[in-house]
C-alpha positions in Angstrom: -59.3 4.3 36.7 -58.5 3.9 33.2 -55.1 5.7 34.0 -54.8 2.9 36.5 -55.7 0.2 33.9 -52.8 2.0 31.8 -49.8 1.6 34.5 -50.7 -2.1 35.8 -50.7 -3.0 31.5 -47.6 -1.4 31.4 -45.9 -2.8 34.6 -47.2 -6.3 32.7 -45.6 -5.9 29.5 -42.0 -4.0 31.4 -41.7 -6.8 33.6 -42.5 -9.7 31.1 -45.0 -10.8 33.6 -46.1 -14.1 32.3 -44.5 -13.7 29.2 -46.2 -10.5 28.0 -43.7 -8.8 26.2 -42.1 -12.0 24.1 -46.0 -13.4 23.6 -46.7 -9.7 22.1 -43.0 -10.0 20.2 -43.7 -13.7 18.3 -47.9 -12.5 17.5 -46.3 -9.5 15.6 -43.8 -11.5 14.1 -45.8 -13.9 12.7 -48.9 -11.9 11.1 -45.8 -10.2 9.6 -44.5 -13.1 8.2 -41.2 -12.8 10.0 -38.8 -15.5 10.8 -38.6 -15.9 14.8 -35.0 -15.1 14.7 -35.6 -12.2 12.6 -35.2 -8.4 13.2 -38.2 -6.4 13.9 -39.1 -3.3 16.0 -41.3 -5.3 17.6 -38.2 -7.0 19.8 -38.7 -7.7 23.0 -36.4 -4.9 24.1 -38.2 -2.4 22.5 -41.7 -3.7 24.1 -40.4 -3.8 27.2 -39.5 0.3 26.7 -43.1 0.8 25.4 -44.3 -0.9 28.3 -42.4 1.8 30.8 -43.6 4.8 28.7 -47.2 2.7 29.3 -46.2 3.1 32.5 -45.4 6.8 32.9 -48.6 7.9 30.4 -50.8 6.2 33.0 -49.2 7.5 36.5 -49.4 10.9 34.8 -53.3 11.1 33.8 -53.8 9.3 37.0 -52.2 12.2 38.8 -54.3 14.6 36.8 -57.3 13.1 37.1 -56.8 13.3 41.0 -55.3 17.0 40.9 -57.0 19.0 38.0 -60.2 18.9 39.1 
């Protein structure tokens, strides 16, 4: 389940569902102290990248969870 949990987060932040990724991108920014039209690594490019590798982590320890055992 939790590997489930893991891909539909993922597929949330990728997609920008509901504003996900820029929401995540402007909450950095600010406890940083960053100007909204400032450079971070927290860019909403860059979330949306962590959000497919969020996506691939989670497929793959769903599909060991179902095939190690």
């Amino acid at each position: 389940m939790a590997g489930l949990a893991l891909v539909l987060f993922g597929f949330c932040v990728f997609r920008d569902i509901d504003g996900a990724a820029r929401s995540w991108s402007r909450i950095y920014k600010k406890s940083r102290g960053i100007s909204p039209e400032g450079f971070a690594f927290a860019d909403v490019p860059t979330l949306k990248g962590m959000g497919f590798v969020y996506m691939l982590i989670g497929a793959l320890w769903f599909v060991f969870a179902i095939f190690a055992p």
